[in-house]
N, C-alpha and C positions, 0 to 999 in steps of 0.2 A: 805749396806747389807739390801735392805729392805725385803726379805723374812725370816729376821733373827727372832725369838721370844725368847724372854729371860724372866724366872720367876724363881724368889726366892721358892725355899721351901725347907723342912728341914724333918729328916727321923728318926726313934730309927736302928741302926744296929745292931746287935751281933757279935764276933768273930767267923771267922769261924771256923765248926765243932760244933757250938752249939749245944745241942740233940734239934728234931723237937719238943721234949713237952716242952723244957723252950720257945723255940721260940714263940708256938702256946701259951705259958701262957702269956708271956709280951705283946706279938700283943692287947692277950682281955683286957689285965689291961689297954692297952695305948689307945685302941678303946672308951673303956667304960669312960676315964678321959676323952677323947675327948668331951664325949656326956655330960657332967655333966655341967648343967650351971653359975657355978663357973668359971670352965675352958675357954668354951668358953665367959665368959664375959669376964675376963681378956684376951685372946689371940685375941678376934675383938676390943678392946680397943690399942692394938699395931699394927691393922692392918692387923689381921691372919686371914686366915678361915679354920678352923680345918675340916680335911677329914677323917683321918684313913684311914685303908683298910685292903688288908691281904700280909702276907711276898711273894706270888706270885708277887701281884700287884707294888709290890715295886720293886721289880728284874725287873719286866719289862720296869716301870720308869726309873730303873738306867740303860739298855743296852741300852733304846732308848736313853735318855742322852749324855751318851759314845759315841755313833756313831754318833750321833749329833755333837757333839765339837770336839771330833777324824777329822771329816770331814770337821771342818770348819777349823782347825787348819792345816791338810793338805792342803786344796786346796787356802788357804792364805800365806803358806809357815810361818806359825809363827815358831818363837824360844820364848825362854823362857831362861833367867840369875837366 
């Protein structure tokens, strides 16, 4: 599969139905740990690079994701036990 690209990363969710002002409050809390140099020292120390962003940016990560492995999972005919 060499047009395949694979990258680790990792995301805060909320359940859905969350009200949009806890959303928009945890986004800034998680944004701002992001930028504190505590944080990023310990998470480029394991190998991370912290980005943040906003709960838009993340929905769009996660459908283009979906459709990504939706469709390689289709067109390889995988199963899954």
């Amino acid at each position: 599969m060499p047009d395949l690209e694979v990258e680790t990363w990792y995301a805060l969710f909320a359940p859905a139905g969350t009200p949009g002002t806890i959303v928009a409050q945890l986004n800034r809390e998680a944004n701002r740990l992001l930028q504190d140099p505590q944080v990023k020292d310990v998470l480029s120390k394991q190998g991370l690079v912290p980005a943040g962003g906003t709960p838009e940016a993340l929905g769009e990560r996660v459908t283009q994701e979906v459709a990504k492995w939706s469709k390689l999972v289709k067109d390889r005919k995988l199963t899954f036990q």
